[in-house]
C-alpha positions in Angstrom: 0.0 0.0 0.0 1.0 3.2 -1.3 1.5 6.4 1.6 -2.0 7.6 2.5 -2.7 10.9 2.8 -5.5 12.2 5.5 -8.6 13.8 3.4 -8.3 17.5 4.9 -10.0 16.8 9.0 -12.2 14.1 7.9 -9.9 11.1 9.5 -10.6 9.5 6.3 -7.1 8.2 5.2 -6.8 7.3 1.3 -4.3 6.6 -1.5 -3.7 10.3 -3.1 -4.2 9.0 -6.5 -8.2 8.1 -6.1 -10.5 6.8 -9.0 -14.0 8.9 -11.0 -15.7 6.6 -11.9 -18.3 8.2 -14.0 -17.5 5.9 -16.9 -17.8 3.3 -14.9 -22.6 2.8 -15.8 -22.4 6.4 -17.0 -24.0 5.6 -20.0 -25.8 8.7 -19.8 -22.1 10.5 -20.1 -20.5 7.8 -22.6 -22.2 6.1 -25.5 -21.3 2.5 -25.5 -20.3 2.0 -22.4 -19.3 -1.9 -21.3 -20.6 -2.8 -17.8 -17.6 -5.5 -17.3 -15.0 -3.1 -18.9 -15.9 -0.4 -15.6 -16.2 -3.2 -13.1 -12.8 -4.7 -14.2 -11.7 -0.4 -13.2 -12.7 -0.5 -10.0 -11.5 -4.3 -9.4 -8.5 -3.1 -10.9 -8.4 -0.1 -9.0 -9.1 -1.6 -5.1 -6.2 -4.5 -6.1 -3.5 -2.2 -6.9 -4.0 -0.2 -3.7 -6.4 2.6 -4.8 -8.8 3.1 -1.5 -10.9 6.1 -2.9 -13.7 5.9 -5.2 -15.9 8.6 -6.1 -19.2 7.7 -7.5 -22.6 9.5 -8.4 -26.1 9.4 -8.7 -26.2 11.0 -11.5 -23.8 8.6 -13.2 -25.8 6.2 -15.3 -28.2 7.5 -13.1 -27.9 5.2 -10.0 -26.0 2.4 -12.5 -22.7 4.0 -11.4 -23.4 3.3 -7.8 -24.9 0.0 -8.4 -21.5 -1.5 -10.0 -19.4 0.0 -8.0 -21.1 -1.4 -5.1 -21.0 -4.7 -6.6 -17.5 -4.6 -6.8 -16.9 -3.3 -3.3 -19.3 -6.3 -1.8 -17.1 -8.9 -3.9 -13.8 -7.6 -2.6 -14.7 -8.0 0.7 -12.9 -4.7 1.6 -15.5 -2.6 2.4 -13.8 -1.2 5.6 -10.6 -0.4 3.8 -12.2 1.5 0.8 -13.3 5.5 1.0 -16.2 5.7 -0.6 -17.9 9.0 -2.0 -20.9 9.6 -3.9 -23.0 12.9 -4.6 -27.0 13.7 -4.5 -29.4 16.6 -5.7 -30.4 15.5 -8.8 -34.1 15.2 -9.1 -36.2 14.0 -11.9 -39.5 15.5 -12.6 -41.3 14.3 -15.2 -39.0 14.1 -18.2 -37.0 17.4 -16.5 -33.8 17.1 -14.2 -33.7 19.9 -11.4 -31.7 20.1 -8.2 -32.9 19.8 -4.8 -30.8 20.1 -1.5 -33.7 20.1 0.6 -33.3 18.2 3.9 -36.1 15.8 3.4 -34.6 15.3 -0.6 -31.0 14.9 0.8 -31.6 12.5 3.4 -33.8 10.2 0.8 -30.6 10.4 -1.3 -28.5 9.1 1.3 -30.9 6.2 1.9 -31.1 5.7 -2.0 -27.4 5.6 -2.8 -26.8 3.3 0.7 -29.1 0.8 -0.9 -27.4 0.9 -4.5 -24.3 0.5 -3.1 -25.0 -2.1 -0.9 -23.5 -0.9 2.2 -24.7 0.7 5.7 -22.5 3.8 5.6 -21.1 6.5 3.3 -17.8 8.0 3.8 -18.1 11.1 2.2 -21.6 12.1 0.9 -21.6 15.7 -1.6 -24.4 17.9 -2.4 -23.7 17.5 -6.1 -25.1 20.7 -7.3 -26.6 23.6 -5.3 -30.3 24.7 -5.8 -31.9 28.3 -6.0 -34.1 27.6 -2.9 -32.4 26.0 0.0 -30.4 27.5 2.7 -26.9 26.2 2.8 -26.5 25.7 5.8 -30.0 24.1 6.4 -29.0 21.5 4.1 -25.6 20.8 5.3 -27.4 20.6 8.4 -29.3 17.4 7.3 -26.3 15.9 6.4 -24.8 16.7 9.8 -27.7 14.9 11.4 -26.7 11.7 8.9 -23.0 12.4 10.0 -24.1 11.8 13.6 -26.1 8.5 12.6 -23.6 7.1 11.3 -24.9 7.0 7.8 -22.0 9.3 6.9 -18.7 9.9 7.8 -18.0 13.4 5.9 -19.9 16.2 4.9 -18.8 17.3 1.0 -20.5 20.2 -1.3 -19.4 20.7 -5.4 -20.1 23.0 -7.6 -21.0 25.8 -5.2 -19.9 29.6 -5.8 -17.7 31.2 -2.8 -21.0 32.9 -1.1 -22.7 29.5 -1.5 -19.8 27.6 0.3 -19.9 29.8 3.3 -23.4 29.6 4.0 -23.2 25.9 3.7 -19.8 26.1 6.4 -21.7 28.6 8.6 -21.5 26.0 11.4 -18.5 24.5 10.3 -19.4 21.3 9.1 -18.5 21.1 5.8 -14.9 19.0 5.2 -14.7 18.8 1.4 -15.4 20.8 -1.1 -15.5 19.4 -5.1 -14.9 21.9 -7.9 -13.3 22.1 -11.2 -9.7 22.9 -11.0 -6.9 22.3 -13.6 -4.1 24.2 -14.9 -7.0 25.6 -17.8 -8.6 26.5 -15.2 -7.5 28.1 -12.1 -10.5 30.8 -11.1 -10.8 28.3 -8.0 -7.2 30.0 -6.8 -8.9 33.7 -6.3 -11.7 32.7 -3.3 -12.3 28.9 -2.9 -8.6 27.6 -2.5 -7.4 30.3 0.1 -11.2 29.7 2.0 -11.0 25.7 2.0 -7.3 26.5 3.2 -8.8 28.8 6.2 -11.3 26.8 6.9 -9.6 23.3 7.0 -11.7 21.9 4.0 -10.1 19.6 1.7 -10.5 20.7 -1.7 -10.8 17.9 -4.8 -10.7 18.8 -8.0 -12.5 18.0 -11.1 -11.3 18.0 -14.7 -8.3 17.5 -14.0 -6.8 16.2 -16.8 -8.9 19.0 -18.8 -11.0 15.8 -20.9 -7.1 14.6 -21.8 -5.4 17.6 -23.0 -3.1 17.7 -20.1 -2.7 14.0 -20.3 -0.4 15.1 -23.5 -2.4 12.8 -26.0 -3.8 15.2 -28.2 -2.1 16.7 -31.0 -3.1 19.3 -33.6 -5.2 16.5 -36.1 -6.9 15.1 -33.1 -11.2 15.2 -34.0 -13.4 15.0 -31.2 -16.8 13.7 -31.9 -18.3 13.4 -28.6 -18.9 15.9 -25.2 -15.5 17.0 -25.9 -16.6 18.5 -29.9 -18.0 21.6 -27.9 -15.6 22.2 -25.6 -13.6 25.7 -25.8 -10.4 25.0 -24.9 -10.3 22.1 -27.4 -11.1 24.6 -30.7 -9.3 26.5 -32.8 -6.6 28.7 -31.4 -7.5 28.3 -28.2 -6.5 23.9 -28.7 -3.5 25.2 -30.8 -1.7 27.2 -27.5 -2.7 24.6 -25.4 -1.0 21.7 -27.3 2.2 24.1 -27.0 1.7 24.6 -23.0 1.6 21.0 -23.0 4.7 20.5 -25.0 6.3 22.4 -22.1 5.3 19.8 -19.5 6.3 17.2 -21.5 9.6 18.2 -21.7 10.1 18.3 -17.8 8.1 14.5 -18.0 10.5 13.2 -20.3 14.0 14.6 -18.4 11.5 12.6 -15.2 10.8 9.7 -17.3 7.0 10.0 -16.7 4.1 11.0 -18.8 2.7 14.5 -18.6 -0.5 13.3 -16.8 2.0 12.4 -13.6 3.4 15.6 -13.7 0.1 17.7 -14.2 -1.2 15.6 -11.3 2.1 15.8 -8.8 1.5 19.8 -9.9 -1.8 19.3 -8.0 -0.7 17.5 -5.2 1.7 20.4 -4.3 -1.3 22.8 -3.7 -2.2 23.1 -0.1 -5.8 22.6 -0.1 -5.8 19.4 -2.3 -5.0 16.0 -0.5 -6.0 13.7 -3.2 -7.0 13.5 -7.1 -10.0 11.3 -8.8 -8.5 11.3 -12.3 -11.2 9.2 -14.6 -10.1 6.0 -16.6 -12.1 4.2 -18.7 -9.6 1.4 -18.8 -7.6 -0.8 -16.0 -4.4 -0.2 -17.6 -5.1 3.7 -17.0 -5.9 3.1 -13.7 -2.4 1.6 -12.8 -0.5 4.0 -15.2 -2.7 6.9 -12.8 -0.3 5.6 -9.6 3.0 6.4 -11.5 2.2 10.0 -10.1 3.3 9.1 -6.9 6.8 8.2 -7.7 7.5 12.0 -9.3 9.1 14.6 -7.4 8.8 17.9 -8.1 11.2 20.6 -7.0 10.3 23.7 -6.2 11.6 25.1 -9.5 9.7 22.6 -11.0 5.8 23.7 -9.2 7.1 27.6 -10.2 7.6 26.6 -13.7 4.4 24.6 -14.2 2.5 27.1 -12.6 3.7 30.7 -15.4 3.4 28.0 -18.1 -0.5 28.0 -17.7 -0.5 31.4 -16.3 
């Protein structure tokens, strides 16, 4: 087993290098998705030492959950795996809306314990806020799950700075989910320096960018799925990327890694984040994922990475 890293005050102890598994049932994400193929991930995953999943409802929906939990049951190492999913999602009719109201949140909880065939939840994530709820009011209903024992952490994603705050007006909230990558750094202005302050772990999303800073792409490369509509994949905007990316690889190769270790290591050097989820879609991926923790980056190294995607 690899060094574990402590998931910001949570006492949840897991592998940095974690596992998203929305390709694992999403088939509402990913056309064609094989069932056996995102099993033999997470298999893959929990026997090569890699303790933190992170599901969804919304992945598949519910399908995510259910084969993850599947594979959880079979391993027999429930108590040695930290597992997170996410609520709010709410289907009416043929619409999807989100709803962080207590009484919605704590049916969520019951619904996801079931799908994933287990009696607890370590870390549990409003997935998306809502325009009616207090914050804190529905953090609060996961606080009173926390002291059930139906939970073990408290997460919110996707919420703006003001958003966060009321949810942590009590001081409950341990981990906050957002997307963060070296694209994408508007998380550095508010969230980061707050979840530092405030003792909340902070994992990010995205954070290979859909593969760009996995250095895979190159200047020919067509996307024809969610990626087709994606700015930083067009035009001129794709063209300076592919060169930032150049520039990583050229510190991976004098490492002898791949520019995903690097961009990852990059991440692990930031204060607020303790571990990364990077997707796979494939075991091999998932075991190529954990060469991150062999790189070392000087401090030259983080300064460098850090004005090339300024």
């Amino acid at each position: 087993m690899s060094k574990q890293t402590q998931i910001g005050q949570t006492g949840l102890f897991v592998n940095p290098i974690g596992l998203g598994t929305n390709a694992v049932g999403g088939h509402n994400l990913y056309p064609n998705l094989d069932e056996e193929a995102g099993k033999e991930l997470v298999r893959t995953a929990i026997n090569e030492g890699v303790n933190f999943l992170d599901t969804a409802f919304i992945y598949g929906p519910g399908r995510s959950e259910e084969l993850v939990g599947e594979v959880i049951k079979e391993s027999g190492k429930r108590s040695e795996i930290i597992l997170a999913t996410k609520g709010a999602h709410k289907f009416v009719g043929e619409d999807v809306v989100f709803d962080n109201s207590p009484s919605y949140l704590k049916k969520s909880v019951e619904e996801s314990l079931q799908r994933l065939q287990t009696d607890y939840i370590d870390l549990f994530y409003i997935h998306f806020p809502d325009n009616d709820t207090p914050k804190d009011e529905a953090v609060g209903a996961l606080q009173q799950l926390k002291e059930e024992g139906k939970i073990r952490a408290i997460g919110v994603s996707n919420f703006s700075i003001e958003q966060l705050k009321e949810a942590n007006k009590d001081g409950y909230v341990d981990v906050y989910q957002g997307e963060y990558n070296l694209l994408q750094r508007s998380a550095e202005k508010e969230i980061l320096p707050y979840s530092v302050e405030n003792n909340i772990s902070f994992v990010p999303y995205f954070p290979l960018a859909a593969g760009l800073l996995a250095g895979k792409y190159d200047k020919d490369t067509v996307f024809n799925d969610l990626r087709a509509n994606m700015p930083h994949l067009q035009g001129e905007a794709f063209a300076q990327n592919l060169e930032k990316v150049e520039q990583i690889r050229r510190i991976a190769e004098a490492k002898q890694v791949d520019v995903a270790h690097i961009v990852l290591a990059w991440y692990l050097t930031r204060e607020a984040i303790d571990v990364v989820i990077p997707g796979a879609k494939r075991a091999a991926q998932v075991i190529n994922n954990l060469k991150t923790l062999d790189v070392h980056l000087t401090n030259e190294d983080i300064q460098l990475i850090g004005q090339i995607f300024n």
